[in-house]
MINU-395605 format. One record per residue: residue in three letters; x, y, z of N, C-alpha, C in turn. Coordinates in pm, whole numbers, plus 50000, padded with zeros to 5 digits. Example, Ala and Ser with C-alpha at 12.3 -4.5 7.8 and 13.67 -1.06 7.14 Angstrom:
<pts>
ala513194943150780512304955050780513204967050780 ser512854977550708513674989450714512905000350787 
</pts>
This chain:
<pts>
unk054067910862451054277917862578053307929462589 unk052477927262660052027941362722052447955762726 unk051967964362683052787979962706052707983462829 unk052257976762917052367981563082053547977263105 unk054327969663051055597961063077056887968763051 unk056637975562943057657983762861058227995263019 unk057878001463086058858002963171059507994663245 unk058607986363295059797973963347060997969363304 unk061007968263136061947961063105062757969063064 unk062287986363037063427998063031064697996763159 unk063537995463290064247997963421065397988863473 unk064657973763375065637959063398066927966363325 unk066797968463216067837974063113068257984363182 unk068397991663273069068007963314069837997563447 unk069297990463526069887981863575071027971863594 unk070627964163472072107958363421073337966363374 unk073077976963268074347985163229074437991963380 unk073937994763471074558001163599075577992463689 unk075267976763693075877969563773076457961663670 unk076927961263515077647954163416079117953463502 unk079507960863521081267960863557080807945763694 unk080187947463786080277937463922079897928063830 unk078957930463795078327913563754079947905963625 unk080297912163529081217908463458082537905163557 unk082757904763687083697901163755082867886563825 unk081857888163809081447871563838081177862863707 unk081947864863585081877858963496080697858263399 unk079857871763381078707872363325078747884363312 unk078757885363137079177896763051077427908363017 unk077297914463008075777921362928076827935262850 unk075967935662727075617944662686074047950662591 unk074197960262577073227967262485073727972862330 unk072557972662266073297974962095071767975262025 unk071607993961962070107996361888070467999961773 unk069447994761713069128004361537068338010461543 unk068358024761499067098029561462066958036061343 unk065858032161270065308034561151064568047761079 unk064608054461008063508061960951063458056660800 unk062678052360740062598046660654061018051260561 unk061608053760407060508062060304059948047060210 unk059088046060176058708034960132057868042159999 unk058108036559899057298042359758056168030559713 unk055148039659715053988036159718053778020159821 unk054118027059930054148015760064052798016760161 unk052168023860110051018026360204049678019860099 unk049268011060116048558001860048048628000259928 unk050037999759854050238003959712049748015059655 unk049258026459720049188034559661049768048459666 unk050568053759812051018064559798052178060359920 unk053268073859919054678067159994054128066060161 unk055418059060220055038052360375056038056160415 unk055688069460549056958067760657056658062860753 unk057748058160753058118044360916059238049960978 unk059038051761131060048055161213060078042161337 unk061028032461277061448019061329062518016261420 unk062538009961536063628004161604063517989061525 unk064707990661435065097979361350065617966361491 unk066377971561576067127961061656067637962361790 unk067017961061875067097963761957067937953162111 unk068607945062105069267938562172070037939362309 unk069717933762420070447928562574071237912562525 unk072627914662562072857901662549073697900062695 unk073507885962701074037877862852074717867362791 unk076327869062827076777857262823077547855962957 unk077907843162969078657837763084079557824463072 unk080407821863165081177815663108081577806663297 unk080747799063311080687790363516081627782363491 unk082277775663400083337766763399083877766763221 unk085207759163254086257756163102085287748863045 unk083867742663078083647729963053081867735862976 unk080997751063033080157751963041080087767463004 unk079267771362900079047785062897077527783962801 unk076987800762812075357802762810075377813662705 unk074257818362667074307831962608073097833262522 unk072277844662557071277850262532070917860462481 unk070157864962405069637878362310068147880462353 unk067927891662446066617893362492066307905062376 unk065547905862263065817918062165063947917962119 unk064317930562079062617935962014063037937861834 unk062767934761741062727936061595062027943361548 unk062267957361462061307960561384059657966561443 unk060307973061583059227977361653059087991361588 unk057767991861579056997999261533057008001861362 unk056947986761322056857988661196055507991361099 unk055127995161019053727997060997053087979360957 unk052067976361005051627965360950052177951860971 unk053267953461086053907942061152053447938661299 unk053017923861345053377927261511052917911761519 unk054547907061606054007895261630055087893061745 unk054097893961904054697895662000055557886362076 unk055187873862011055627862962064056867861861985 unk057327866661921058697862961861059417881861866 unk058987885661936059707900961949059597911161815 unk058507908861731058057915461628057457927161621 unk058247938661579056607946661611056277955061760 unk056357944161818056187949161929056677938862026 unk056497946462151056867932662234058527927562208 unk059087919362339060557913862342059947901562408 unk061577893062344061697878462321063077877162331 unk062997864262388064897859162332064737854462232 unk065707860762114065817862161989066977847862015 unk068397848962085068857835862082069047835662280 unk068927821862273069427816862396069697799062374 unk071287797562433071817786462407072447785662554 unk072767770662618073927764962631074897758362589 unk076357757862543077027754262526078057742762594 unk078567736862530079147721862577080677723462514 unk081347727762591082857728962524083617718562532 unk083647711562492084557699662463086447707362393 unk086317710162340087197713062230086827724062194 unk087967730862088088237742161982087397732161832 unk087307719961851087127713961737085247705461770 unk085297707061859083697700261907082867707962013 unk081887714561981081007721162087079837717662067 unk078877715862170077027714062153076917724962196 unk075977732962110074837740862163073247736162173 unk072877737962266071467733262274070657743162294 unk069647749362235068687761962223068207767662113 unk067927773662145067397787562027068807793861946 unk069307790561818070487799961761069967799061604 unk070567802861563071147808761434070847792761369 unk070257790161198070347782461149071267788861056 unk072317774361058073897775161004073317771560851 unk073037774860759072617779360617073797787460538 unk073057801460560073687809760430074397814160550 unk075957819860489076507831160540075807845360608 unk075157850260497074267864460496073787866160691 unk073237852760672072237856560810072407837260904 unk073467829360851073367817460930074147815060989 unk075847829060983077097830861084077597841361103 unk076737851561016077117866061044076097874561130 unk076697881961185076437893361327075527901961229 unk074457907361304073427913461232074067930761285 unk074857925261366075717936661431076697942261334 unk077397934961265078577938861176078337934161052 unk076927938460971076697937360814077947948360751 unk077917939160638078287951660536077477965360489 unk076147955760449075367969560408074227972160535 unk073517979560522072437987560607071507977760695 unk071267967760628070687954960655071227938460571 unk070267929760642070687915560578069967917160379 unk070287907960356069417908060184067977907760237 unk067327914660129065687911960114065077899060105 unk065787887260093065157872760083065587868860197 unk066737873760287066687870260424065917879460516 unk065517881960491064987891360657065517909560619 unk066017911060535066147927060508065847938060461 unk065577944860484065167958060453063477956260465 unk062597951760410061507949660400060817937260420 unk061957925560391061627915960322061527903160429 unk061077891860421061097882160487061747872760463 unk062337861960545063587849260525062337836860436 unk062987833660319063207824360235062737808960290 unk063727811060442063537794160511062937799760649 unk062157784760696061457785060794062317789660933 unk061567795261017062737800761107062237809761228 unk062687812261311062137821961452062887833061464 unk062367843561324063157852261310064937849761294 unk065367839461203066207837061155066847827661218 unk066487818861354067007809261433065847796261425 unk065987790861487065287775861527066117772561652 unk065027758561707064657756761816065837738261812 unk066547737961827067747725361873068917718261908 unk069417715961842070737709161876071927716861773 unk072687722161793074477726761680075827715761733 unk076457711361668077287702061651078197712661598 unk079517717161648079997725261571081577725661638 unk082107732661517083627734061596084617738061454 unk085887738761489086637749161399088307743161392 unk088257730061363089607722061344090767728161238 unk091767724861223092947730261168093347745561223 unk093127745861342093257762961386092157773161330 unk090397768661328089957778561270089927779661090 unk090917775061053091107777060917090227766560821 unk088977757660916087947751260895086847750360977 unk085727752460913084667755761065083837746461034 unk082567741561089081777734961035080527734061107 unk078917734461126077947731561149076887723761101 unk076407714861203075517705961208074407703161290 unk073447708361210072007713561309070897701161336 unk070097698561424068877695761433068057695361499 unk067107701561378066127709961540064127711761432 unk063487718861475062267715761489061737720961325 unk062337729361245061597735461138060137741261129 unk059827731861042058177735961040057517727961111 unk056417732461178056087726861277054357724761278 unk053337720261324051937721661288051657712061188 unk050407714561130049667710361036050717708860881 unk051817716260889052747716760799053597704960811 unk053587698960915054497686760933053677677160992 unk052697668860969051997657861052052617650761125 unk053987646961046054487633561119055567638661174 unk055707651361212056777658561364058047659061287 unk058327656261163059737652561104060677668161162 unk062067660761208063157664161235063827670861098 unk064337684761132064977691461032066607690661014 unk066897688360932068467685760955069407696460871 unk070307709060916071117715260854072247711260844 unk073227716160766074847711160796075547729460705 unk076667730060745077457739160665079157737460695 unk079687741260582080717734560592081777747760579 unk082407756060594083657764560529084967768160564 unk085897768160433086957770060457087867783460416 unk088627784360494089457798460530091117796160468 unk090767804260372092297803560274093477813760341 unk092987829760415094227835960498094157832460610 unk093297842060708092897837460846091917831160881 unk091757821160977090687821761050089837827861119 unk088497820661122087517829961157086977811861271 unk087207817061395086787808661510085687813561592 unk084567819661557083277825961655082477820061627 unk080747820761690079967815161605079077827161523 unk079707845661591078967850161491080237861461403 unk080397852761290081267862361228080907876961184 unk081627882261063081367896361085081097900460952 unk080587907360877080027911860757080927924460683 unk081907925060738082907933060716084107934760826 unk085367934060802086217938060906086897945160909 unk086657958660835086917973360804088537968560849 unk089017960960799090377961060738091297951360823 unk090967952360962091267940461041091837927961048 unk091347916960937091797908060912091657905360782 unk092477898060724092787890460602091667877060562 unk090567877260490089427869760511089367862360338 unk089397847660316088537843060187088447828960232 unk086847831060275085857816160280084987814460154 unk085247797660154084607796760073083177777860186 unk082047785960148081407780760242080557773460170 unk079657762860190078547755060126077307745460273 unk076777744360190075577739960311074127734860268 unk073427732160326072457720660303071247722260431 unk069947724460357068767721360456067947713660435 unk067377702660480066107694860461065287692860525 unk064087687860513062917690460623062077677360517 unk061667669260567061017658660450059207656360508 unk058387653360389057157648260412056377656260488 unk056577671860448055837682660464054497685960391 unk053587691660430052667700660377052577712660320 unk052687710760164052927723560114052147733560057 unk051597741960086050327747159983049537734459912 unk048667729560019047797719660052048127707159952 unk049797701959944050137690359896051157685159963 unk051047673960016051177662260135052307659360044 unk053337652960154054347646060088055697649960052 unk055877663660053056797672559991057917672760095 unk059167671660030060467670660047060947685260044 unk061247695060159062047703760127062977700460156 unk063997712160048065427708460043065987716759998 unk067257727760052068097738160011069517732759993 unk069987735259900071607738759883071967748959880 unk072907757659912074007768359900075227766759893 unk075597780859795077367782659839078197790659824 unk078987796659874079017811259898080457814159925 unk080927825559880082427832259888082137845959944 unk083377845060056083627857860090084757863160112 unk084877876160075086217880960073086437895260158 unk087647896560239087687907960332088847910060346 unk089927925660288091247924060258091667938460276 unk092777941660366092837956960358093887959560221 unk093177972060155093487973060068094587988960030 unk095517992560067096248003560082095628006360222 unk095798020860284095258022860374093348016860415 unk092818015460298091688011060285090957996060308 unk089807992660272090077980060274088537976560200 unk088467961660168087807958260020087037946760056 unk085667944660052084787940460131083947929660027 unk083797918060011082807910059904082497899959911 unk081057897059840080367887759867079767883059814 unk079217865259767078527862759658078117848859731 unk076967846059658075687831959708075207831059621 unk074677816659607074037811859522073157802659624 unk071847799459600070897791259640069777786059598 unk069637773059609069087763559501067827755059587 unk066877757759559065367758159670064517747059583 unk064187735459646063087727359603062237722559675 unk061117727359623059817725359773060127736259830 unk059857751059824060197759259930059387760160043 unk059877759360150059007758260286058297768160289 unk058447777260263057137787160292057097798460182 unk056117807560167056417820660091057267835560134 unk057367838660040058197854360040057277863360004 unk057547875660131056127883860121056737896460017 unk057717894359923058097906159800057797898359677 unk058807886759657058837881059515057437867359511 unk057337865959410056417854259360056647841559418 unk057597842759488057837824359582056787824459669 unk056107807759644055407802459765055807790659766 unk055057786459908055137775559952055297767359853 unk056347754659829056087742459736056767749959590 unk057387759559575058017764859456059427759659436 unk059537758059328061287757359258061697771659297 unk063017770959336063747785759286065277787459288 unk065787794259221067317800559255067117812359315 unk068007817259427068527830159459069787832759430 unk070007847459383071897848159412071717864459460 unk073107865859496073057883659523075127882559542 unk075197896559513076527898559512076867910859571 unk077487914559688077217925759724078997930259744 unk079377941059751080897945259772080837962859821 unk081777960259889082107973459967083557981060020 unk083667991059953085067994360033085568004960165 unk086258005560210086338015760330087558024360278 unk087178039560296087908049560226089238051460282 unk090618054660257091878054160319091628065560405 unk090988076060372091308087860463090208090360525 unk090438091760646089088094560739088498109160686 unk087348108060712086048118660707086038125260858 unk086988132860936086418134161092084868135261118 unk084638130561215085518122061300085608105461281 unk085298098761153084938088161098085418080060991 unk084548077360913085208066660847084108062360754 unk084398067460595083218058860481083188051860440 unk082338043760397082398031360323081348032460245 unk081328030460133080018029860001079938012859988 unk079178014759953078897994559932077497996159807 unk077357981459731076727979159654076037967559641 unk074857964659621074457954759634073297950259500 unk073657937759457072307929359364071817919459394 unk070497917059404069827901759451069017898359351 unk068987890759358067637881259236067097866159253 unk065657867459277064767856359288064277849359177 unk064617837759119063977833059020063307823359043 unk061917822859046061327811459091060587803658941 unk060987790158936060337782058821059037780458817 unk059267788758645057727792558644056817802658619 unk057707810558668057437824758719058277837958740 unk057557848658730058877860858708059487860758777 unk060687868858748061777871058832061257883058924 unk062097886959038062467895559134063517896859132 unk064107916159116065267922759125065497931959226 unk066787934359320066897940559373068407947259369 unk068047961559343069637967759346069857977659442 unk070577978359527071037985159675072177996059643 unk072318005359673073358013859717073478021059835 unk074658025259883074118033059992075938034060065 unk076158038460206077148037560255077148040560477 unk078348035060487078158031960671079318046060644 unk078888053460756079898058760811080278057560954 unk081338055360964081918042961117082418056561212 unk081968056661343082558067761423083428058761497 unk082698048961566083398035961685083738022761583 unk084048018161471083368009761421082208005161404 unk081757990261447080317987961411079867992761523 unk079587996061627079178002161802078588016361755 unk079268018561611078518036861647078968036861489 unk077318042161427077478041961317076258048661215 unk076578051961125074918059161049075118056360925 unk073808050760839074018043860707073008052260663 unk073498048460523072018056360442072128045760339 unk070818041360257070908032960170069578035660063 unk069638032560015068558031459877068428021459799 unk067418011859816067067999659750065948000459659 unk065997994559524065187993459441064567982459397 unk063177973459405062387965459388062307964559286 unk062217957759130061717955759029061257946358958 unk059767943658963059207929058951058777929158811 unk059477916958717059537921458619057847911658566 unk057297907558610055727903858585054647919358560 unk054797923058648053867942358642055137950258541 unk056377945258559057387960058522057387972958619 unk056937965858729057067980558834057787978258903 unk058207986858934059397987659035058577998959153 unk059877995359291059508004759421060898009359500 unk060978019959533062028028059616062068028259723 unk062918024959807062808022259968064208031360005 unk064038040260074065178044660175065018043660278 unk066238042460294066288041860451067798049060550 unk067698055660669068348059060731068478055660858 unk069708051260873069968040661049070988043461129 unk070948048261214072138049361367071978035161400 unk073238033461430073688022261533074788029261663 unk073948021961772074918024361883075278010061981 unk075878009862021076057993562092077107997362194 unk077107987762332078077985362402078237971762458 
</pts>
């Protein structure tokens, strides 16, 4: 997008939240919801000395609507990571510039059968393939998905793709399930156009969870333990210039969300099992065509007694890349949300540590983030 544009699409945006109430009486919802970043980076400025970045991590308009029992839409017009140092890729809302991040129609058949057709979310990992980037636990998604620094693992349009969801939530919710197919890698990476196929499967031992974007914490809310698994393939790809290659992911993943006395107790764990990886990771030693495991375990609690006018939560986080072959990548997170509105209004502070055990160096990243949303 052009910077001559950037008032326009301020003015579109001052627009809609002015006429949200009329338009939501004709069955078409908007809101707005930003991150903003200041973020210290150790030795982030060409590896050699620290990097400040003052980032709009997330910036989001969403439109949904709902014209019949039979038919509903919904869209994410959002900018990512604008003004990040050394990022910009306008066509996918990177950097600079806005994009619809998701836009779908939906086919409601049932509580137990829906099509979406569009741009959404690949149903994968938990972390980032059914949870709200709106309601993480910690500050951001993991560093092998798309967080803090880091780039997503699997091929993707900023964490979505371009097709078909098969989906729905039988036994009351207390089973969900997705089934994707849609474009992957695309180009010289795929000669023969091959069709990508996801699936994910999980089940809900207290409550159900019936949305398609769940929540990364429910600061005490509901009674939560899924246990989820899932599957990506993409076949007879081009991989770091070898023809033929079969990618293929497994995952599987537990989560747990439980109020705990006045408080409440937040956790999470994955495992993921990568052959042929579709593309590289711009932190750890994965490229294209690599073996690897990921896991990370992250947990968080929310304090019984409010902080006026708010609400703390400390959280913790470990990730690790092992790619066959080759060193590992470590990552250890701390940090905490303090909730004014819940997730709508909020300020984190976090501190993540890089440690690649090939050099033995490690790197320090902080970061500090407001969230506001309506």
């Amino acid at each position: 997008m052009k910077k001559g544009n950037f008032p326009l699409v301020i003015a579109f945006f001052l627009v809609i939240l002015l006429f949200q109430k009329s338009f939501s009486q004709e069955k078409v919802t908007f809101g707005f919801w930003v991150q903003l970043w200041y973020q210290y980076v150790e030795n982030g400025k060409h590896g050699a000395t620290g990097l400040n970045d003052f980032v709009a991590r997330r910036a989001y308009l969403s439109i949904s609507g709902k014209p019949s029992n039979f038919f509903s839409f919904f869209a994410h017009i959002a900018g990512d990571r604008i003004g990040q140092e050394g990022l910009d890729n306008p066509a996918l809302g990177l950097g600079s510039g806005l994009a619809f991040r998701d836009l779908w129609i939906a086919l409601n058949f049932h509580d137990n059968l829906k099509i979406q057709i569009g741009r959404m979310y690949v149903p994968l990992t938990r972390n980032y393939g059914v949870t709200s980037t709106k309601s993480l636990l910690t500050t951001d998604l993991s560093f092998l998905q798309g967080g803090v620094r880091g780039n997503i693992f699997y091929t993707s349009k900023v964490g979505r793709d371009d097709g078909i969801v098969l989906w729905g939530t039988p036994l009351e919710g207390f089973f969900q399930y997705r089934l994707m197919v849609s474009e992957g890698i695309e180009g010289e990476g795929n000669p023969n156009d091959n069709l990508r196929f996801v699936g994910r499967a999980a089940v809900n031992l207290l409550e159900p969870e019936k949305g398609w974007f769940n929540k990364g914490t429910y600061l005490g809310e509901k009674k939560i333990l899924s246990l989820g698994a899932a599957f990506d393939t993409q076949s007879s790809l081009s991989l770091n210039s070898r023809a033929q290659q079969d990618n293929f992911v497994w995952t599987a993943d537990v989560f747990f969300d439980h109020p705990l006395g006045a408080g409440a107790l937040t956790a999470e764990a994955a495992y993921i099992h990568i052959r042929n990886s579709a593309q590289a990771h711009n932190v750890t030693e994965l490229e294209a065509g690599d073996n690897a495991n990921l896991f990370y375990l992250q947990g968080g609690y929310l304090l019984p007694s409010p902080l006026r006018p708010g609400r703390l939560q400390p959280y913790l986080r470990y990730e690790t890349a092992r790619v066959e072959q080759k060193s590992d990548t470590n990552f250890w997170t701390g940090g905490f949300n303090y909730y004014v509105n819940g997730h709508d209004s909020k300020i984190s502070l976090d501190y993540t540590q890089v440690e690649h055990e090939s050099s033995k160096a490690s790197q320090g990243i902080f970061t500090l983030q407001i969230t506001a949303g309506l």
